[in-house]
C-alpha positions as CSV (number, residue, x, y, z in Angstrom):
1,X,132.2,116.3,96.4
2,X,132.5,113.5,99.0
3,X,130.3,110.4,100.0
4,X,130.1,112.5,103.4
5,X,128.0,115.0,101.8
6,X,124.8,112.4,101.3
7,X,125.5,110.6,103.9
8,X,123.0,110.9,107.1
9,X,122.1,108.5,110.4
10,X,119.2,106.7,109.7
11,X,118.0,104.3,112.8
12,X,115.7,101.5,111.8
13,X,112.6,102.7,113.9
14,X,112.8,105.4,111.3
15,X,112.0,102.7,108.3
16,X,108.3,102.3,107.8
17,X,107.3,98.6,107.3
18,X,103.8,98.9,106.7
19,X,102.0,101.8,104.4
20,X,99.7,104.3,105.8
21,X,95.7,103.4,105.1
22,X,94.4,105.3,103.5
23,X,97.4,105.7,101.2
24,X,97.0,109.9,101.4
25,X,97.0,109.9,105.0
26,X,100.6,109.9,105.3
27,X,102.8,112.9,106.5
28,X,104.3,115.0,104.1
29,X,106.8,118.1,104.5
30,X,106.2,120.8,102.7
31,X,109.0,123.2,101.0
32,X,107.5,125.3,98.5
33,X,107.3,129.0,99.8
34,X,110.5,129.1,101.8
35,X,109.6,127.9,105.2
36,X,108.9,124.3,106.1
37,X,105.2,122.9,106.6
38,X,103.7,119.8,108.4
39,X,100.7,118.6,105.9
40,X,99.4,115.5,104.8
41,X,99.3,114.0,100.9
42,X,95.6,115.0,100.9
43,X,96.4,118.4,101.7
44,X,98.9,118.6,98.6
45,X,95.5,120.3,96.7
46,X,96.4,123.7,98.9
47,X,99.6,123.7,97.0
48,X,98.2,123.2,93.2
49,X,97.1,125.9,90.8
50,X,94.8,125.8,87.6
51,X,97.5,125.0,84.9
52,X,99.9,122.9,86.7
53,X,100.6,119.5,85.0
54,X,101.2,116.7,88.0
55,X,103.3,114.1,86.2
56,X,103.0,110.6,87.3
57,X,104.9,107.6,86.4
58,X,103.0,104.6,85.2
59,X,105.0,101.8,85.2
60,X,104.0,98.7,87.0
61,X,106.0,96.5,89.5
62,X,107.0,93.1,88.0
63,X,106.4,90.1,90.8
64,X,109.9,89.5,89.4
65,X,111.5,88.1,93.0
66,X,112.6,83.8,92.0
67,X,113.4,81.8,94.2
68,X,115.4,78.9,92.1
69,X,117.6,75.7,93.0
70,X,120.7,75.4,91.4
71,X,121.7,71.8,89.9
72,X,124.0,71.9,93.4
73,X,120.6,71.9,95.6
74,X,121.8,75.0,96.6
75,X,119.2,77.9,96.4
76,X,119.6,81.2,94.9
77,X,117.9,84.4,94.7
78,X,117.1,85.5,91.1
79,X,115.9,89.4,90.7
80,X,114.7,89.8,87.0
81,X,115.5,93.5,86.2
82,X,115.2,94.3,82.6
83,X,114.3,91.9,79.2
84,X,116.6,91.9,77.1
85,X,114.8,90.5,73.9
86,X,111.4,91.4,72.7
87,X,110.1,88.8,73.5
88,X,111.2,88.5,77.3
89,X,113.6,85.3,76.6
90,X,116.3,86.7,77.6
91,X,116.8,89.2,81.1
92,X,119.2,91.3,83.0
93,X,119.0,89.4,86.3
94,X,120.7,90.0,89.7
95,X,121.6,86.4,91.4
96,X,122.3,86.1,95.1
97,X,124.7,84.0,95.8
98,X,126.2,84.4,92.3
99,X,129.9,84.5,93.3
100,X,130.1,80.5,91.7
101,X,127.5,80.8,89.4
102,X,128.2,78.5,86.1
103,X,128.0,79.9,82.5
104,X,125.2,77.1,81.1
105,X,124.0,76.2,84.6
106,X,120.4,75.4,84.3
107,X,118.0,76.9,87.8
108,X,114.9,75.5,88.5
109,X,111.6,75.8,90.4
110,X,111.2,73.9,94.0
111,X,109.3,71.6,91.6
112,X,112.3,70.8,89.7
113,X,110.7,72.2,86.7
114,X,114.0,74.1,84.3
115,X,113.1,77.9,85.2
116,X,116.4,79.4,83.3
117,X,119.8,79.6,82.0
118,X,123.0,81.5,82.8
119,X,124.5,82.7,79.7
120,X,127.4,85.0,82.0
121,X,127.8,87.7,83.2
122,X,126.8,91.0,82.3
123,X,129.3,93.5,80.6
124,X,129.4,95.3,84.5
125,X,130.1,92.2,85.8
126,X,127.3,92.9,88.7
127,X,124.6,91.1,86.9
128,X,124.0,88.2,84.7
129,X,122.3,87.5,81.6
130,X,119.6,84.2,81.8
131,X,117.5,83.1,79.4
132,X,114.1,81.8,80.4
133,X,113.4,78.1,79.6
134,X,109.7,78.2,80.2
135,X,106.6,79.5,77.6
136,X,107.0,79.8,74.0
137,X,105.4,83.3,74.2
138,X,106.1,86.8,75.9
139,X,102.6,86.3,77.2
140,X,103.6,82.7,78.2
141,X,106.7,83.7,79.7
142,X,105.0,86.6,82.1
143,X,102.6,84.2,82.7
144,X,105.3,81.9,84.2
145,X,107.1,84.8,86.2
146,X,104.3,85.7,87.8
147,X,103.1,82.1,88.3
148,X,106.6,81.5,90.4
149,X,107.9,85.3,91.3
150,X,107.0,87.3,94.2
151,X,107.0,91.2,94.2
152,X,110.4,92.6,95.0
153,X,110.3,94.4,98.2
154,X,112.9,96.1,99.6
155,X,115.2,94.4,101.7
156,X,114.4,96.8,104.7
157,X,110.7,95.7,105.0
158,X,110.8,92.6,107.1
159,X,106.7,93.0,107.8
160,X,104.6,90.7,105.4
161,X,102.7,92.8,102.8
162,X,98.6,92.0,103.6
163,X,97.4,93.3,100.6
164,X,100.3,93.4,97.3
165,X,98.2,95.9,95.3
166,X,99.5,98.2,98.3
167,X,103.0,98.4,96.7
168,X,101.4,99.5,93.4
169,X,100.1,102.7,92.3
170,X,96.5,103.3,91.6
171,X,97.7,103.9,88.4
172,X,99.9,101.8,87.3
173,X,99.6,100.2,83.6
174,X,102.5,97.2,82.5
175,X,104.3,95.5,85.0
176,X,108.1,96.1,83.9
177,X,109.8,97.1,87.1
178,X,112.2,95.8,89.7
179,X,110.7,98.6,92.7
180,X,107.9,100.6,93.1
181,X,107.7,104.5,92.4
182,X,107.8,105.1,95.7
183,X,105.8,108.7,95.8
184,X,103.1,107.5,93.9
185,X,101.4,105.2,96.3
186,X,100.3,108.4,98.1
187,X,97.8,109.1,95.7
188,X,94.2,107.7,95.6
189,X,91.7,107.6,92.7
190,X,89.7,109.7,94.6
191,X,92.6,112.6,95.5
192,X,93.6,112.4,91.5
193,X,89.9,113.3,90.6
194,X,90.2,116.2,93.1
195,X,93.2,117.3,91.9
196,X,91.6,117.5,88.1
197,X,88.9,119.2,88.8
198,X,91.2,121.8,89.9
199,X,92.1,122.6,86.5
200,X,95.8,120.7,87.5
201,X,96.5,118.2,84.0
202,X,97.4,114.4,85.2
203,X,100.3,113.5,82.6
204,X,101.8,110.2,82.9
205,X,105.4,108.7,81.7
206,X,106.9,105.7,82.2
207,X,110.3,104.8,83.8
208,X,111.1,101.4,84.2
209,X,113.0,101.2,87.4
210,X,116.1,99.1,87.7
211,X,119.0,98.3,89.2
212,X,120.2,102.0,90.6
213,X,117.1,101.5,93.5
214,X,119.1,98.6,94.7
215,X,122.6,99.7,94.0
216,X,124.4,102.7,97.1
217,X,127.3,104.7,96.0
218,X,130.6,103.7,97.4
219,X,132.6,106.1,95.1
220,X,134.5,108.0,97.8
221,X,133.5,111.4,95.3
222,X,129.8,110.5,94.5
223,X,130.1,111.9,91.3
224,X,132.6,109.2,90.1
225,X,129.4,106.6,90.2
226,X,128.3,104.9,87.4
227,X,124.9,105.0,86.6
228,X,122.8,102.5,85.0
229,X,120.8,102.9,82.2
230,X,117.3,102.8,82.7
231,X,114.2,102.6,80.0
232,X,111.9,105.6,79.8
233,X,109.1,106.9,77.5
234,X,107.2,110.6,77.5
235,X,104.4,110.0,75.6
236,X,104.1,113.2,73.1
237,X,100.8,114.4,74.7
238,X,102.7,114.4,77.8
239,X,105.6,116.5,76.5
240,X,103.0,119.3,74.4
241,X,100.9,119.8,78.1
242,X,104.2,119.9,80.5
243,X,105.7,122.3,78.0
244,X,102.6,124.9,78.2
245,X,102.3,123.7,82.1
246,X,102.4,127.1,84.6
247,X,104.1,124.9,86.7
248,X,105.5,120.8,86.2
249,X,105.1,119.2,89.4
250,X,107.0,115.7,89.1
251,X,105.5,112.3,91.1
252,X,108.6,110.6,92.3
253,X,112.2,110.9,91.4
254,X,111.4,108.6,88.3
255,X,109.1,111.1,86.8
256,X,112.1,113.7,87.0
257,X,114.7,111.4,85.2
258,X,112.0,110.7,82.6
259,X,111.2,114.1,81.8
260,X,114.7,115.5,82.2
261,X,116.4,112.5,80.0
262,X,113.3,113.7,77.4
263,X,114.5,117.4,77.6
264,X,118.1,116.2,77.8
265,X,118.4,114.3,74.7
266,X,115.5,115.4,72.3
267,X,114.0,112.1,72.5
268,X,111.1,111.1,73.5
269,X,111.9,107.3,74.8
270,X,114.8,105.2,74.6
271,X,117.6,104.5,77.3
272,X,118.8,107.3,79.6
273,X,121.8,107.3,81.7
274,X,121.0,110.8,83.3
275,X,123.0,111.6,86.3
276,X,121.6,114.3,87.8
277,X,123.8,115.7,90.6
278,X,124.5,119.1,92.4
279,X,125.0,121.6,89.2
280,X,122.5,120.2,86.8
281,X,120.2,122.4,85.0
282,X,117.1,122.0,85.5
283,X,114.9,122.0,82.1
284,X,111.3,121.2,82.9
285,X,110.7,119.5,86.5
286,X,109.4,123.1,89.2
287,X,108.3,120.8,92.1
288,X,109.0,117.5,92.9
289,X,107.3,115.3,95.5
290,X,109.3,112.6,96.9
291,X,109.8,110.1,99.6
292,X,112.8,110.2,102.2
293,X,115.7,108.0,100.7
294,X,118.3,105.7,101.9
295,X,121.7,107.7,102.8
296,X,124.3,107.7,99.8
297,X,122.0,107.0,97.5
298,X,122.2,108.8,93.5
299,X,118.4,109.6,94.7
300,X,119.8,112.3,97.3
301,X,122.0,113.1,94.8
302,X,119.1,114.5,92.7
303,X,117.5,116.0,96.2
304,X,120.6,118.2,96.3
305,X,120.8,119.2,93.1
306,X,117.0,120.3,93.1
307,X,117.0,122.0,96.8
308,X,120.5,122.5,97.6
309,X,122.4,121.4,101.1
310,X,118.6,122.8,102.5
311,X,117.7,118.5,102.2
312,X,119.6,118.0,105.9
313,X,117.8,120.6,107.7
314,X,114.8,119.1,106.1
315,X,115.7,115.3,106.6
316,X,116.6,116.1,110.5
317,X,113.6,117.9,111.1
318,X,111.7,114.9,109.6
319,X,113.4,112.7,112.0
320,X,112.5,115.5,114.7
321,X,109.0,115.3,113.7
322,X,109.2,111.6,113.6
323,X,108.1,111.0,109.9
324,X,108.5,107.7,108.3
325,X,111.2,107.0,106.1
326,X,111.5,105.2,102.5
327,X,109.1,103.2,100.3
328,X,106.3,102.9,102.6
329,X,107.2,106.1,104.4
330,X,106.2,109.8,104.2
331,X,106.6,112.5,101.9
332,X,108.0,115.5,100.8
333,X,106.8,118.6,98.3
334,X,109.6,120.6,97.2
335,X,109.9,123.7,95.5
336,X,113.1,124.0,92.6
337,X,116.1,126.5,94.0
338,X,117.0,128.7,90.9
339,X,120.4,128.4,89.4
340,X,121.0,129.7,86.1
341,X,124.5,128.5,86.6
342,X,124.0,125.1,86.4
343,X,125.1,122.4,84.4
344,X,124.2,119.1,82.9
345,X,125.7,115.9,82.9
346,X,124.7,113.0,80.2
């Protein structure tokens, strides 16, 4: 496999800035039955039956975006992306500009107040550890994060978010993540309770997403990447109702890894480092719905391994029909390719 093969040409005018009010009025392409349809989220009902399970994933976005001075004056970027002790002293953290960043150095707020500590670098060596020097609590310390942080869009929305609650889901439960699941922001309170009273089971999980939403693949064969591990849970309920589901239809590309890491391993939560590319076997996950992702991404690796090459006709035709792309973009609904042949990789 090469990087060509999920690469595409993505013009900025494609890359929504703002979400689509109300959230299921956005666009979403439809590939369930074969052929390619032009709906909306609110339509997604004509594609549900009694007995499907729609899994969503609950996980809440962190306002986890510092802005810190350095004892140099010099200001820094500071992405929390993962505690690393129970009790949130301690964090994964990406820092931009890191390149001199001291072991012991000490970043603060624009107050001058001691925020945190660099203890190093990470074992990748693409992310440090820093312990937080505020609160003597987890509660404390949250409190503090979000007291300073600010939620972590992504890079490619330059448009100021109005209303924050906009890059959460309606559902959403503890803030742990570094980004959004994307898919989910489509839904309303009022479209789930439509979708229930269909006899379609909402099942939630949780996938705390981390650094792989930031991080493109450069491997010249995509398959070389190294994945990060990421935190997941599939609450047992979830796992009894998916497994006597007609059909699982999967929220978001972080619903997928949950579930799949669950069927994967045997467990039901812990750290998954599921890389699922062109030849995995599929275990549980029938549909999927999804945004439009960034080129040579692990994201469209998972596309293409649950839809096959199809994903280009489908992403130019988007582009044709002038969809909007990523977080705040459009959707799609995709139907699973069979392929007994395929394989997993762990």
């Amino acid at each position: 496999m090469q990087l060509a093969d999920i690469d595409y040409n993505l013009p900025d005018h494609f890359i929504a800035q703002v979400p689509m009010e109300p959230r299921d009025a956005a666009r979403m392409l439809v590939y369930v039955n074969g052929a390619v349809e032009h709906k909306k989220v609110s339509d997604i009902t004509e594609f549900l039956q009694a007995g499907d399970v729609l899994v969503v994933n609950e996980t809440r976005v962190l306002p986890s975006r510092l802005s810190l001075v350095r004892s140099t004056g010099g200001r820094v970027e500071v992405l929390l992306l993962e505690p690393l002790q129970d009790d949130d002293s301690e964090w994964e953290a990406l820092i931009r500009p890191g390149r001199k960043m001291r072991v012991g150095e000490f970043l603060a707020t624009s107050s001058g107040e001691k925020f945190a500590e660099v203890l190093g670098r990470s074992d990748a060596g693409d992310t440090f550890r820093i312990r937080l020097c505020v609160g003597a609590t987890p509660g404390e310390r949250r409190a503090a994060i979000e007291a300073v942080g600010a939620l972590p869009l992504p890079p490619y929305i330059t448009t100021t978010l109005e209303d924050l609650e906009r890059y959460q889901t309606v559902y959403a439960h503890e803030a742990k993540s570094s980004a959004a699941p994307t898919a989910g922001l489509h839904f309303t309170s009022e479209l789930l309770e439509k979708i229930e009273s269909m006899g379609v089971t909402i099942a939630k999980v949780e996938l705390v997403v981390g650094l792989d939403t930031f991080k493109p693949v450069d491997e010249e064969n995509p398959l070389n990447h190294v994945i990060h591990s990421e935190w997941y849970n599939v609450p047992q309920e979830t796992m009894q109702v998916v497994k006597n589901a007609k059909r699982v239809v999967a929220v978001g590309t972080t619903s997928v890894r949950a579930l799949e890491s669950a069927a994967v391993t045997g467990e039901l939560s812990g750290r998954t480092r599921l890389f699922i590319t062109p030849g995995y076997s599929w275990n549980l996950v029938d549909l999927m719905m999804t945004n439009f992702h960034m080129p040579r991404t692990t994201l469209l690796l998972m596309v293409q391994a649950f839809i096959g090459e199809k994903w280009r006709d489908l992403y130019a035709e988007a582009q044709l029909e002038s969809y909007r792309f990523l977080s705040f973009g459009d959707a799609m609904l995709l139907a699973r390719i069979n392929n007994s042949t395929m394989e997993s990789d762990l």
